[in-house]
PDB file with one MODEL, atoms N, CA, C and O in Angstrom:
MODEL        1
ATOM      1  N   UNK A   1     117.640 117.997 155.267  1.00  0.00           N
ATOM      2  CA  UNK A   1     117.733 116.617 155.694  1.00  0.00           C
ATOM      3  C   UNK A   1     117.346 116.543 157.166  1.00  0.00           C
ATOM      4  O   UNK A   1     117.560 117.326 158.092  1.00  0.00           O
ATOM      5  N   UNK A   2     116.636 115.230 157.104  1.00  0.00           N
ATOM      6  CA  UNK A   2     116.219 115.321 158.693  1.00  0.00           C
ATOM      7  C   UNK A   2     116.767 114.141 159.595  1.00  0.00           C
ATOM      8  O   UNK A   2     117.094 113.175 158.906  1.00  0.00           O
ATOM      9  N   UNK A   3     116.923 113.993 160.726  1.00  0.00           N
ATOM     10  CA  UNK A   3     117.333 112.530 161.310  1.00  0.00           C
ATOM     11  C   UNK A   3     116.090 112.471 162.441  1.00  0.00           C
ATOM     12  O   UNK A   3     115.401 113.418 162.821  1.00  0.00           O
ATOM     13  N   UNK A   4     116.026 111.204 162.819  1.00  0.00           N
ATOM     14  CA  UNK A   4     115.091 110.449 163.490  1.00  0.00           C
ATOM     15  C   UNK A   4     115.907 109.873 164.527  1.00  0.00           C
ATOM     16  O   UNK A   4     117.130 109.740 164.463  1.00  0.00           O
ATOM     17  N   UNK A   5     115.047 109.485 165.640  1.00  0.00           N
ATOM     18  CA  UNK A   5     115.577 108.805 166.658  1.00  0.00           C
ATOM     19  C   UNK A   5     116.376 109.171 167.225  1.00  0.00           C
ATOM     20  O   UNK A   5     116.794 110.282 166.899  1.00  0.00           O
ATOM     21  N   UNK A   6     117.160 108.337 168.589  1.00  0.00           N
ATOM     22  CA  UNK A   6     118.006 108.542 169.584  1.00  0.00           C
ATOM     23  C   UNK A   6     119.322 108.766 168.904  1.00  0.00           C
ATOM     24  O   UNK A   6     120.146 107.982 168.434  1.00  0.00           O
ATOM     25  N   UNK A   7     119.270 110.158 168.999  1.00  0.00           N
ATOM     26  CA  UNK A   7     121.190 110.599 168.392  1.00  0.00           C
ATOM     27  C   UNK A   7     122.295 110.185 169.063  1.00  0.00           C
ATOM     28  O   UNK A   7     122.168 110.433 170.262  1.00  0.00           O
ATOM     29  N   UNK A   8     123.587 109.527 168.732  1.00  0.00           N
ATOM     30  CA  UNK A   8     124.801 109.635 169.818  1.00  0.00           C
ATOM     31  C   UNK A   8     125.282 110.867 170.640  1.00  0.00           C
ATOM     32  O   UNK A   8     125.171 111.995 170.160  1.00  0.00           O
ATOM     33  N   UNK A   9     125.644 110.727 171.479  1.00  0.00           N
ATOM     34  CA  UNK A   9     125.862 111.634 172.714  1.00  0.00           C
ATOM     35  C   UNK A   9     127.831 112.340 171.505  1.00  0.00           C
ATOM     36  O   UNK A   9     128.554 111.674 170.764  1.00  0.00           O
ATOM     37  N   UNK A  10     127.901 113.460 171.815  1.00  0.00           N
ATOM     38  CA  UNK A  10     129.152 114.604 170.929  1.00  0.00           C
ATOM     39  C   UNK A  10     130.463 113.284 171.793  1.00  0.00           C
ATOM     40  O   UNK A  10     130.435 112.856 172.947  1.00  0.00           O
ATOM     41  N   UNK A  11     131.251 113.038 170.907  1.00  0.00           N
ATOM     42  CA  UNK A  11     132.397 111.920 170.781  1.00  0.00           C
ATOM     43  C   UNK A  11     133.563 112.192 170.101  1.00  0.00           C
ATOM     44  O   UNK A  11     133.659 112.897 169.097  1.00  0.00           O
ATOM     45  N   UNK A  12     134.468 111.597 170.691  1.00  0.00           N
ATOM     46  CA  UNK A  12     135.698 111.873 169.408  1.00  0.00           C
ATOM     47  C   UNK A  12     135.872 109.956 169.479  1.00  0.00           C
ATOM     48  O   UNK A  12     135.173 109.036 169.903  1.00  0.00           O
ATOM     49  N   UNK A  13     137.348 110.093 168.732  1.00  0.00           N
ATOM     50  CA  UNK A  13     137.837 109.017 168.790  1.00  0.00           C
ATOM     51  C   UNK A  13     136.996 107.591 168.777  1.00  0.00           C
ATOM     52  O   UNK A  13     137.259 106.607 169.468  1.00  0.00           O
ATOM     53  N   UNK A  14     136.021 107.712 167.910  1.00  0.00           N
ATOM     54  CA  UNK A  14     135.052 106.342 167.754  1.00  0.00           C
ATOM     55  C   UNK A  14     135.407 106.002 166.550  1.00  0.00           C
ATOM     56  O   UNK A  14     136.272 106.518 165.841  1.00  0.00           O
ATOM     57  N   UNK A  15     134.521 104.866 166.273  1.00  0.00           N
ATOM     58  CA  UNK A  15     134.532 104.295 165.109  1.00  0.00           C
ATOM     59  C   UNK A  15     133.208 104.373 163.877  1.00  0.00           C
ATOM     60  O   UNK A  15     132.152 103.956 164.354  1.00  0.00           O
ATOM     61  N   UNK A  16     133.134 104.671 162.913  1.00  0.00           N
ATOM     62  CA  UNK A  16     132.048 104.334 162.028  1.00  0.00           C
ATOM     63  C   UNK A  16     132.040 104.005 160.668  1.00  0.00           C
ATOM     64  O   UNK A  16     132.451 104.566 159.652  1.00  0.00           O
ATOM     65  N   UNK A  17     131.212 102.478 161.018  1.00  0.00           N
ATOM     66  CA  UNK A  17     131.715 101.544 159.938  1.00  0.00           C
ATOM     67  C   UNK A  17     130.575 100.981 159.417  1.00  0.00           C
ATOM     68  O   UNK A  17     129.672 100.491 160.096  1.00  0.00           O
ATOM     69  N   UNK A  18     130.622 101.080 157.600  1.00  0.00           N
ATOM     70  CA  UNK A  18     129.468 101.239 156.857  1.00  0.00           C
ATOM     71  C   UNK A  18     129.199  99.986 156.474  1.00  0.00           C
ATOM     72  O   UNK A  18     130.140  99.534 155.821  1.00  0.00           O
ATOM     73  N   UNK A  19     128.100  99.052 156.634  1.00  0.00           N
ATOM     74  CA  UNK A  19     127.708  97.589 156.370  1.00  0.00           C
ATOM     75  C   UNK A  19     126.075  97.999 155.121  1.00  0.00           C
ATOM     76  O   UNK A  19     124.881  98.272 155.244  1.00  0.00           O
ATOM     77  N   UNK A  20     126.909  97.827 154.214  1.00  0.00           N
ATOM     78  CA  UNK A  20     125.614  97.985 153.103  1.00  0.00           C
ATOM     79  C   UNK A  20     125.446  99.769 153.395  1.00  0.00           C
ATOM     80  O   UNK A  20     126.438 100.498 153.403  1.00  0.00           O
ATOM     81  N   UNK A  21     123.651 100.433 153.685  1.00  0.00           N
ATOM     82  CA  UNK A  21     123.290 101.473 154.080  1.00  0.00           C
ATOM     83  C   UNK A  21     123.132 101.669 155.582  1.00  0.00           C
ATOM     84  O   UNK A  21     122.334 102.496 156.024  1.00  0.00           O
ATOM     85  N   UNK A  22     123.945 100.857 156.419  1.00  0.00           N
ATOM     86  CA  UNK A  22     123.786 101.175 157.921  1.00  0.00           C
ATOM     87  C   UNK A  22     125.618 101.664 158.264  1.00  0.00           C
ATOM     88  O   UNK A  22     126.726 101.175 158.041  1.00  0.00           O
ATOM     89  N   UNK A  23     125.252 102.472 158.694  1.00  0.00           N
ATOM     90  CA  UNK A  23     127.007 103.096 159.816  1.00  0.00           C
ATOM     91  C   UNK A  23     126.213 102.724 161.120  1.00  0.00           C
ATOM     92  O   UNK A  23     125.040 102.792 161.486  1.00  0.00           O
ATOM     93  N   UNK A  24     127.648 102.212 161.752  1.00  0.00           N
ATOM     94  CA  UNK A  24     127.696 101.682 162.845  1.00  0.00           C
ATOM     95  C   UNK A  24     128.904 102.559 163.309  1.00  0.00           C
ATOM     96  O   UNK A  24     130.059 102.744 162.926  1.00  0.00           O
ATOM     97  N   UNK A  25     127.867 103.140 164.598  1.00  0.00           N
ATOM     98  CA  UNK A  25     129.072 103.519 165.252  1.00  0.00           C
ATOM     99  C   UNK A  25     129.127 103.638 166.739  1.00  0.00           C
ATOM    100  O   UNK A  25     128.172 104.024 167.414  1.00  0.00           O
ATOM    101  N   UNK A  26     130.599 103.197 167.343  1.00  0.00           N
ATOM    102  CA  UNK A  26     130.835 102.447 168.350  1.00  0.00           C
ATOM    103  C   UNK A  26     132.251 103.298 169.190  1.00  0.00           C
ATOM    104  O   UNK A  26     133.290 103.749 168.710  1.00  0.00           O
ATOM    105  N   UNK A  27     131.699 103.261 170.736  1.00  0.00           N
ATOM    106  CA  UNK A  27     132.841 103.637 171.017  1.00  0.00           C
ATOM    107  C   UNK A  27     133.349 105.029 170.895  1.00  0.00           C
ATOM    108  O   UNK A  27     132.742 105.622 170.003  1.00  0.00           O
ATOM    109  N   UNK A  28     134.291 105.786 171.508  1.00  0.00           N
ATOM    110  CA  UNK A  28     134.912 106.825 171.441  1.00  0.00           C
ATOM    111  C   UNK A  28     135.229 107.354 172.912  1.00  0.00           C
ATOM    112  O   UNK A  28     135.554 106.603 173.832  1.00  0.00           O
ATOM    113  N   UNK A  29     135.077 108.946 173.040  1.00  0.00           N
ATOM    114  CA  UNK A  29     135.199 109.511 174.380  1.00  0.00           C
ATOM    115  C   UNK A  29     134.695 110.469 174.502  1.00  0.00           C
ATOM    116  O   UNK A  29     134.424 111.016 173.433  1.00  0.00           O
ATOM    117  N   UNK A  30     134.343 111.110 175.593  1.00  0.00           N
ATOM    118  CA  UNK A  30     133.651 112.632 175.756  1.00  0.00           C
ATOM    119  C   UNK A  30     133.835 112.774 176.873  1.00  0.00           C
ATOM    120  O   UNK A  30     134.479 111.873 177.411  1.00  0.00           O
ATOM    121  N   UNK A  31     133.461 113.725 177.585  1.00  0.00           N
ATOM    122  CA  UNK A  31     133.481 114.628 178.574  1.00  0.00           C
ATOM    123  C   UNK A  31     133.348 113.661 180.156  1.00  0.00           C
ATOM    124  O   UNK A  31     133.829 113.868 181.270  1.00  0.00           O
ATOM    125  N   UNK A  32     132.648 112.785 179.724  1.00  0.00           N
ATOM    126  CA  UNK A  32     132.316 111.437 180.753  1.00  0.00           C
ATOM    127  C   UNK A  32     133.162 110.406 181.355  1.00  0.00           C
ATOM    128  O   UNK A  32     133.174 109.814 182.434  1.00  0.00           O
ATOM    129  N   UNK A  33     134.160 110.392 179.840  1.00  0.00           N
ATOM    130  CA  UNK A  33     135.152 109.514 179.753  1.00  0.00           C
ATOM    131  C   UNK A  33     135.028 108.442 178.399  1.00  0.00           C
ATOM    132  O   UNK A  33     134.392 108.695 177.376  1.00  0.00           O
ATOM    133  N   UNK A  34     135.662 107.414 178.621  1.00  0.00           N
ATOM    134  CA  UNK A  34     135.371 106.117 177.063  1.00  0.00           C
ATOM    135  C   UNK A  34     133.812 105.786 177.061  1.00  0.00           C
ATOM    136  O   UNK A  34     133.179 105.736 178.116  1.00  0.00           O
ATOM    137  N   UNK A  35     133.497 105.667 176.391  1.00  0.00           N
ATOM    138  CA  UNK A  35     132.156 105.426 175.784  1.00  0.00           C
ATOM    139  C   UNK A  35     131.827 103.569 175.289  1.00  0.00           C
ATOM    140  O   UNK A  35     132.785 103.058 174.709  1.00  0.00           O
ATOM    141  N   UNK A  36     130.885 102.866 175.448  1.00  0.00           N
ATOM    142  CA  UNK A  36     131.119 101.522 175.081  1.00  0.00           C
ATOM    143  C   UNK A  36     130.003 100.993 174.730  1.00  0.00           C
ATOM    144  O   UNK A  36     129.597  99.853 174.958  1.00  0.00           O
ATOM    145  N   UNK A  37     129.105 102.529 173.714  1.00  0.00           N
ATOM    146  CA  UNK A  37     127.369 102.491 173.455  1.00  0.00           C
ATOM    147  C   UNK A  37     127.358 102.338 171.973  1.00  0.00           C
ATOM    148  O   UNK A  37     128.150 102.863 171.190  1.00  0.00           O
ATOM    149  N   UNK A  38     126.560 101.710 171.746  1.00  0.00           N
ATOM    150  CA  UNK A  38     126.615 101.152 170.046  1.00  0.00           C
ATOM    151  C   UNK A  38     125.467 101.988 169.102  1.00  0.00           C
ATOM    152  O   UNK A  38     124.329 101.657 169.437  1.00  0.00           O
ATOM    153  N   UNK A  39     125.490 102.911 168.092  1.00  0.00           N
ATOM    154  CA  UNK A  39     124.595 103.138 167.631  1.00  0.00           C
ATOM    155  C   UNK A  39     124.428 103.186 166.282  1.00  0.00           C
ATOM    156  O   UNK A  39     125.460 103.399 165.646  1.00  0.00           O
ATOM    157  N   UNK A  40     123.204 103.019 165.534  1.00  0.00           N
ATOM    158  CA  UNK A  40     123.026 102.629 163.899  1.00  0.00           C
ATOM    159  C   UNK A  40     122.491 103.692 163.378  1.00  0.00           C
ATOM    160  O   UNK A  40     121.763 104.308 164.157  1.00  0.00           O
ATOM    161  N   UNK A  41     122.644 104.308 161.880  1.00  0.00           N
ATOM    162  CA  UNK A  41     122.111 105.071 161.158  1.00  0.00           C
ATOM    163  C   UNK A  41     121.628 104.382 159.878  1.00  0.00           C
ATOM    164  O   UNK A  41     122.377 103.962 158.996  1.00  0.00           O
ATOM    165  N   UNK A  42     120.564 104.328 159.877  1.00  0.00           N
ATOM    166  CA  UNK A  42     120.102 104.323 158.167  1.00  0.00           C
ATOM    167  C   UNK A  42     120.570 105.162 157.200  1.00  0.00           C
ATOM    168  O   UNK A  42     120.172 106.321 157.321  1.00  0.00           O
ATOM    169  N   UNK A  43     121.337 104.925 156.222  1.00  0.00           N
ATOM    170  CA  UNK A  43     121.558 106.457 155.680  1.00  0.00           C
ATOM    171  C   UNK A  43     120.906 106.794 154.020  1.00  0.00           C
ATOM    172  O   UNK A  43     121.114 107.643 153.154  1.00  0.00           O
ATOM    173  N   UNK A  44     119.929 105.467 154.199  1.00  0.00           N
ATOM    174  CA  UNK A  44     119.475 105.198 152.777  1.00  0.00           C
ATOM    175  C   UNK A  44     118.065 106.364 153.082  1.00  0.00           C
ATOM    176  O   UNK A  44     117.057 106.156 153.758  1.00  0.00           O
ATOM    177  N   UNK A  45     118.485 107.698 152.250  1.00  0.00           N
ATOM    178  CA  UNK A  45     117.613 108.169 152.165  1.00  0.00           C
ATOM    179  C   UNK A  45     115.770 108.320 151.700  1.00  0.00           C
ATOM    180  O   UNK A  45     115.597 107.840 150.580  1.00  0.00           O
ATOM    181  N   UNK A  46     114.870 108.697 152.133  1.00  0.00           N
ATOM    182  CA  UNK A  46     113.674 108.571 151.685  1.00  0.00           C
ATOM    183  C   UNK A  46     112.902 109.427 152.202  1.00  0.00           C
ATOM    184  O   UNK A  46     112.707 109.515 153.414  1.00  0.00           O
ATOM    185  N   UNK A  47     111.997 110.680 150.701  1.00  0.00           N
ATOM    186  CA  UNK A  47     111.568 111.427 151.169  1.00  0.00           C
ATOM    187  C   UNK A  47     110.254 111.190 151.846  1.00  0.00           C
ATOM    188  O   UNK A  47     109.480 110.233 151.813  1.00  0.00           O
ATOM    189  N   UNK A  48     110.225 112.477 152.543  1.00  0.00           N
ATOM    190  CA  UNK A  48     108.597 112.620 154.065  1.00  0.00           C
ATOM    191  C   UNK A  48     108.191 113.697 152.828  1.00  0.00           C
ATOM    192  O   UNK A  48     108.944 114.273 152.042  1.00  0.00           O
ATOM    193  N   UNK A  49     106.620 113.760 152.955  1.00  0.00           N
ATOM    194  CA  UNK A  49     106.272 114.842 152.679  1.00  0.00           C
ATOM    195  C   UNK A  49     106.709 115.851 151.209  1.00  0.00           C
ATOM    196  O   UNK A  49     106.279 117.004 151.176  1.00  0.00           O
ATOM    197  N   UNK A  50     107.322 115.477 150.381  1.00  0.00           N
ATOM    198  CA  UNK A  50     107.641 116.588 149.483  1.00  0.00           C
ATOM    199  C   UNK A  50     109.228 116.427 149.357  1.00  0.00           C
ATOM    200  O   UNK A  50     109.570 115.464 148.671  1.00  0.00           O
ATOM    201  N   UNK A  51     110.191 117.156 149.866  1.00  0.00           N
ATOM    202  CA  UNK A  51     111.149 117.107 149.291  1.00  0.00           C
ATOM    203  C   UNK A  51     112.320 116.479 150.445  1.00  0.00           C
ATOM    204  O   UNK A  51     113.410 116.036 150.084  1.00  0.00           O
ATOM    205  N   UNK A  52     111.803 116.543 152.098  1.00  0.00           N
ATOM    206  CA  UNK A  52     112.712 116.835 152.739  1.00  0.00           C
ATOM    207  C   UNK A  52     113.064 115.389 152.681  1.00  0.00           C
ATOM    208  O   UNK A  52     112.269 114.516 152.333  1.00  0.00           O
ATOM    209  N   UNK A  53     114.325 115.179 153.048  1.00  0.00           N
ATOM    210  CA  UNK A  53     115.345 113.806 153.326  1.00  0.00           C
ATOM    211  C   UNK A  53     115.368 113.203 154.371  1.00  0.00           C
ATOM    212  O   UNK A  53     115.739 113.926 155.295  1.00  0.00           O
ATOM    213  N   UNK A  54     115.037 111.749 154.782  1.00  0.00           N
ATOM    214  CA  UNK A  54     114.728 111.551 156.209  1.00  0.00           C
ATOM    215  C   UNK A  54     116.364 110.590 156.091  1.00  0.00           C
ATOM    216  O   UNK A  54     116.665 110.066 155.019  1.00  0.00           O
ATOM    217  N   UNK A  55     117.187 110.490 157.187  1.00  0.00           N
ATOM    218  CA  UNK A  55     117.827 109.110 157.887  1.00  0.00           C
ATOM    219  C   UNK A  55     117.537 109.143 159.047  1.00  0.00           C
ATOM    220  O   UNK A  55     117.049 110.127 159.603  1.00  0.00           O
ATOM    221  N   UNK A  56     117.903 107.628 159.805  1.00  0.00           N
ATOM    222  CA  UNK A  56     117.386 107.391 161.267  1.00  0.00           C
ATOM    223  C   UNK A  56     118.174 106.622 161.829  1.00  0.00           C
ATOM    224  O   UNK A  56     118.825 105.657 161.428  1.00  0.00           O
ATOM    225  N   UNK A  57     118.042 107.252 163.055  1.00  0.00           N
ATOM    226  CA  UNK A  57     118.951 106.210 164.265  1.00  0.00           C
ATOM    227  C   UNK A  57     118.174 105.720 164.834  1.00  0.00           C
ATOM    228  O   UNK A  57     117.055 105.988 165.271  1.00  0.00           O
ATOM    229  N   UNK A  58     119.409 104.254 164.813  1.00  0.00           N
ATOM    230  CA  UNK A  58     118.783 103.054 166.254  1.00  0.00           C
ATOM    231  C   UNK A  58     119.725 102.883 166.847  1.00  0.00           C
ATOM    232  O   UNK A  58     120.843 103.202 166.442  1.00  0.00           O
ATOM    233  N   UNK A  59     119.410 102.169 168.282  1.00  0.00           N
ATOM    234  CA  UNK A  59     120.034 101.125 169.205  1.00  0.00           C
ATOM    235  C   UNK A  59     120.098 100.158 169.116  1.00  0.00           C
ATOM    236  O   UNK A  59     118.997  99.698 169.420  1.00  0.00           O
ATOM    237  N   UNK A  60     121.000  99.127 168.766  1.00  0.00           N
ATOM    238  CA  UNK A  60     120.898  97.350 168.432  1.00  0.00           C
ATOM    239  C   UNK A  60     120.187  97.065 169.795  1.00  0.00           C
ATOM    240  O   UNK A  60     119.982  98.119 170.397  1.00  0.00           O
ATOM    241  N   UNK A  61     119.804  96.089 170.380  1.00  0.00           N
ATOM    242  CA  UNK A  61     119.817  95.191 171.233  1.00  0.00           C
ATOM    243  C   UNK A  61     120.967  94.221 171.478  1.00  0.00           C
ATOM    244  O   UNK A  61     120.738  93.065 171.125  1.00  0.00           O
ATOM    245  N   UNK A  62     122.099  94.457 171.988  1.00  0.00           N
ATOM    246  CA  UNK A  62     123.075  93.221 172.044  1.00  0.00           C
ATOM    247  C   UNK A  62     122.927  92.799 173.693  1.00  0.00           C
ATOM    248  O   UNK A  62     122.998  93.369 174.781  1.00  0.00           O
ATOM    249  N   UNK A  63     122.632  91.204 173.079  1.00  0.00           N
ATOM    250  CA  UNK A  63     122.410  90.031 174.131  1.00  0.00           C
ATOM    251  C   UNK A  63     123.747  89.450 174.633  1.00  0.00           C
ATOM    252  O   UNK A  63     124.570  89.221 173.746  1.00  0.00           O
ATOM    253  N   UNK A  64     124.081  89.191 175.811  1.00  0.00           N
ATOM    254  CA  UNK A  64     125.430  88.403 176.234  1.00  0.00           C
ATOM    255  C   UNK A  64     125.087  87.156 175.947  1.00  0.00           C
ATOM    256  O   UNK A  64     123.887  86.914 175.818  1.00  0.00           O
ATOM    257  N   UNK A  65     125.945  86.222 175.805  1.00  0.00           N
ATOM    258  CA  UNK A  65     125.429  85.052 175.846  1.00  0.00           C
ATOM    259  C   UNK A  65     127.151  84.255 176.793  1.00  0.00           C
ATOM    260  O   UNK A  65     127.914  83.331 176.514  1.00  0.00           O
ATOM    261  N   UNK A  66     127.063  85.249 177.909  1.00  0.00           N
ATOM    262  CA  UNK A  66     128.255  84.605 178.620  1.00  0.00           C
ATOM    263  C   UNK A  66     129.525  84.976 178.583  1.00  0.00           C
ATOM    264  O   UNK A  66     130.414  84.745 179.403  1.00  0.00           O
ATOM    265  N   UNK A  67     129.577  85.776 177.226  1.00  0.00           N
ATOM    266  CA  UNK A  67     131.047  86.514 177.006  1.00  0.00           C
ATOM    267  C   UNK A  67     130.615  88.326 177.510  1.00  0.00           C
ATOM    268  O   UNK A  67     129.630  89.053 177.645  1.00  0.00           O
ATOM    269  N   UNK A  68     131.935  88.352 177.626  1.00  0.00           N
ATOM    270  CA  UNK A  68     132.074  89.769 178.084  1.00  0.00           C
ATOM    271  C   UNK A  68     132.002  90.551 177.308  1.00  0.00           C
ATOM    272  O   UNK A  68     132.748  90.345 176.351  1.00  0.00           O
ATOM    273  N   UNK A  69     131.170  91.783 177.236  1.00  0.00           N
ATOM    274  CA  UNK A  69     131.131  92.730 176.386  1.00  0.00           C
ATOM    275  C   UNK A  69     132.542  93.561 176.008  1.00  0.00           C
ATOM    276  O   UNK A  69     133.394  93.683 176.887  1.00  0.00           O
ATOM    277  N   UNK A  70     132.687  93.938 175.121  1.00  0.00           N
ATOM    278  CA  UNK A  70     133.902  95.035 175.123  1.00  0.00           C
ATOM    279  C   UNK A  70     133.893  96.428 175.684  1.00  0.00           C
ATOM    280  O   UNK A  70     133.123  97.257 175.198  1.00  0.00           O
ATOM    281  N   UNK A  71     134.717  96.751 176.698  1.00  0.00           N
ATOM    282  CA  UNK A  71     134.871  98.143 177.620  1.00  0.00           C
ATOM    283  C   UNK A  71     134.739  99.441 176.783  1.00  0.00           C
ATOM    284  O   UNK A  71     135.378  99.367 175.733  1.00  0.00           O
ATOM    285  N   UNK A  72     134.245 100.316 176.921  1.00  0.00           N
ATOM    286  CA  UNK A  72     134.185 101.362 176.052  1.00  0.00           C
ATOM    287  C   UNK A  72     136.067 101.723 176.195  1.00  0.00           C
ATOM    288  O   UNK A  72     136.856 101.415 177.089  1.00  0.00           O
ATOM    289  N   UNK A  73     136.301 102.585 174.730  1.00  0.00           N
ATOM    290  CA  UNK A  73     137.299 103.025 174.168  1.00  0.00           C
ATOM    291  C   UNK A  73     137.358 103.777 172.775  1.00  0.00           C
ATOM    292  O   UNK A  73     136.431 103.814 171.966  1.00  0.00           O
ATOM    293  N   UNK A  74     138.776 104.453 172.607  1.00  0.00           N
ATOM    294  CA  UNK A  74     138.630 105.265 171.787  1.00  0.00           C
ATOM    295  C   UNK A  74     139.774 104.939 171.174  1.00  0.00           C
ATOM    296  O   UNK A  74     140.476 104.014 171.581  1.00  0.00           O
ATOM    297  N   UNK A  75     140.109 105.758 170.004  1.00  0.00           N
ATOM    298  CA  UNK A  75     140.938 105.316 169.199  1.00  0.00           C
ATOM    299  C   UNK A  75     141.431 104.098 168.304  1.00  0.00           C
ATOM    300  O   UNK A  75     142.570 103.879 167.891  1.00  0.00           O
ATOM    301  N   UNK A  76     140.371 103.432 168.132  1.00  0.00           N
ATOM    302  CA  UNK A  76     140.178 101.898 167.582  1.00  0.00           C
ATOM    303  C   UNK A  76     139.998 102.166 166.324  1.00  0.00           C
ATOM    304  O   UNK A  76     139.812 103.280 165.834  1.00  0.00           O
ATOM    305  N   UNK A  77     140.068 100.832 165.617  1.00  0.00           N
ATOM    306  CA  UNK A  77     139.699 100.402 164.505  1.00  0.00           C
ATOM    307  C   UNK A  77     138.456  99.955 164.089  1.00  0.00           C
ATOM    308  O   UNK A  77     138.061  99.489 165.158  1.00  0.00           O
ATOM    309  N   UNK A  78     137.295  99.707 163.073  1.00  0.00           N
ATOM    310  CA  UNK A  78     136.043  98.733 162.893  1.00  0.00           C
ATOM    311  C   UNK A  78     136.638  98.583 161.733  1.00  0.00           C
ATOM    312  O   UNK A  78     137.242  99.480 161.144  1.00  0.00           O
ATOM    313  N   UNK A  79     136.441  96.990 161.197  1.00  0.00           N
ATOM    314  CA  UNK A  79     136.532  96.520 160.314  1.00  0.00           C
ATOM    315  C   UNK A  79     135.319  95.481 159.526  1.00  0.00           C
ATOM    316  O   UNK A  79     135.514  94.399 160.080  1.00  0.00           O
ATOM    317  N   UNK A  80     134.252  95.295 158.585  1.00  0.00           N
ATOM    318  CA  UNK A  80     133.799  94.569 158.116  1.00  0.00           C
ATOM    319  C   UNK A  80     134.359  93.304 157.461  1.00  0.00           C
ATOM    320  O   UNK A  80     135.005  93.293 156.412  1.00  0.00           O
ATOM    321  N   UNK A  81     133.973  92.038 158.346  1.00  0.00           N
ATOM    322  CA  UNK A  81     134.848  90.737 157.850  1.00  0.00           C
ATOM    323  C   UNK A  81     133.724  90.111 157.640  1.00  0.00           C
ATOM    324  O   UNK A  81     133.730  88.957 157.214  1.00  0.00           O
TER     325      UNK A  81
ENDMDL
END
């Protein structure tokens, strides 16, 4: 199996929360401190070439529109509503 794109930085205490074939995952801590970076996986597989398994990461784009973002942290909850 292979992955694509910008990987999350090694984390504990995050969240990852499955919407259809995308995990979302948000938040945690490392070596830096709380974390407050959002990142997506495709996990709907599809082969390259022959047999091997591709998924891929992205970065959303999230726009403010005046509200405050949420502070990075760990130990949280994600919930799909």
């Amino acid at each position: 199996m292979v992955t694509m794109g910008p990987t999350p930085a090694e984390r504990e205490g995050h969240t990852a929360t499955m919407v259809s074939d995308l995990m979302y995952v948000y938040g945690g801590s490392s070596d830096v401190g709380y974390l407050d970076d959002v990142y997506i996986l495709k996990t709907s597989l599809s082969a390259r070439g022959g047999n091997e398994l591709v998924m891929a990461w992205g970065r959303p784009q999230i726009k403010g529109d005046g509200l405050t973002l949420p502070l990075g942290r760990e130990g949280h909850s994600g919930t799909l509503v």
